[in-house]
C-alpha positions as CSV (number, residue, x, y, z in Angstrom):
1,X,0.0,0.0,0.0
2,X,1.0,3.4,-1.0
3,X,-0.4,6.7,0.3
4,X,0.4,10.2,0.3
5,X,-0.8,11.1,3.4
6,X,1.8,11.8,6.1
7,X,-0.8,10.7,9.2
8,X,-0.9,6.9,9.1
9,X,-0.5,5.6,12.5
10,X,0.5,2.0,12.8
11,X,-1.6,-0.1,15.1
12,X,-3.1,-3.4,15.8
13,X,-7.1,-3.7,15.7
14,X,-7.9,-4.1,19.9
15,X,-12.0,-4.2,19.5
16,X,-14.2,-3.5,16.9
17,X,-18.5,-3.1,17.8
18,X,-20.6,-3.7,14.6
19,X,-23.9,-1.6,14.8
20,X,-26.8,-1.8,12.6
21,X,-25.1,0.4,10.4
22,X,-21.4,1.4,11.0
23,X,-18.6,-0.1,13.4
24,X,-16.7,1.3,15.8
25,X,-13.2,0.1,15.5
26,X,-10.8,0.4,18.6
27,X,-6.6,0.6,17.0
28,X,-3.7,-0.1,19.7
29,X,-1.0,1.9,18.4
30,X,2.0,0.7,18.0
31,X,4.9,2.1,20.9
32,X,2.6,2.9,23.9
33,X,-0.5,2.7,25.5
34,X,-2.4,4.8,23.1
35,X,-5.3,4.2,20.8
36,X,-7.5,5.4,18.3
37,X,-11.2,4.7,17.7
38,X,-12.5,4.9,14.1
39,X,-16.1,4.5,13.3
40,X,-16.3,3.4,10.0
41,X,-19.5,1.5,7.9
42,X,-20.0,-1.8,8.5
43,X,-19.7,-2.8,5.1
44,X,-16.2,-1.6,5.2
45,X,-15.8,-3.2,8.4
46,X,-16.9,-6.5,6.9
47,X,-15.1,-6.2,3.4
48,X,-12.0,-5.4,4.8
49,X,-12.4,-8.6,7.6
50,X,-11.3,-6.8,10.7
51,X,-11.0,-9.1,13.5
52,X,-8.9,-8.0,17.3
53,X,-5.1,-8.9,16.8
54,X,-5.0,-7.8,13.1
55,X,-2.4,-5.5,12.0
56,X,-4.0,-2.3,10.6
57,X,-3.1,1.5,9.6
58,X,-5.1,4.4,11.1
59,X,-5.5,7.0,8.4
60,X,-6.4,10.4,9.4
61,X,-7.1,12.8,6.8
62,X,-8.5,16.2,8.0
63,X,-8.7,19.9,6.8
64,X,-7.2,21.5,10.6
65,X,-5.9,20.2,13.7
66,X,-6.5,22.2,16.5
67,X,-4.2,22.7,19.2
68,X,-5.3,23.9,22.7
69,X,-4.1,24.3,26.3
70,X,-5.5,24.3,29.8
């Protein structure tokens, strides 16, 4: 796989929770304790045959990132 996106986090697939329409998928980054929940439709969910252990990219594509402070 090639992509020219610079934010593809590397991860393993911890939980995913089909709905009736999309599933929530729960990613275990790789290097710490992090993680990153997608929720994505369940077709792609099924096509794509995500099951917990399974090595995965987390692809975040967005227009701004916001940074804030308390």
């Amino acid at each position: 796989m090639k992509i020219s996106t610079r934010n593809a986090l590397k991860g393993k697939v911890k939980k995913v929770m089909p709905g009736a329409i999309n599933t929530e998928v729960t990613v275990a980054l790789d290097g710490g304790s992090d993680e990153i929940v997608a929720v994505i439709t369940r077709a792609s969910a099924e096509r794509l045959e995500l099951a917990p252990g399974q090595d995965v990219y987390a692809i975040v594509k967005a227009s701004s990132v916001m940074i804030a402070i308390d």
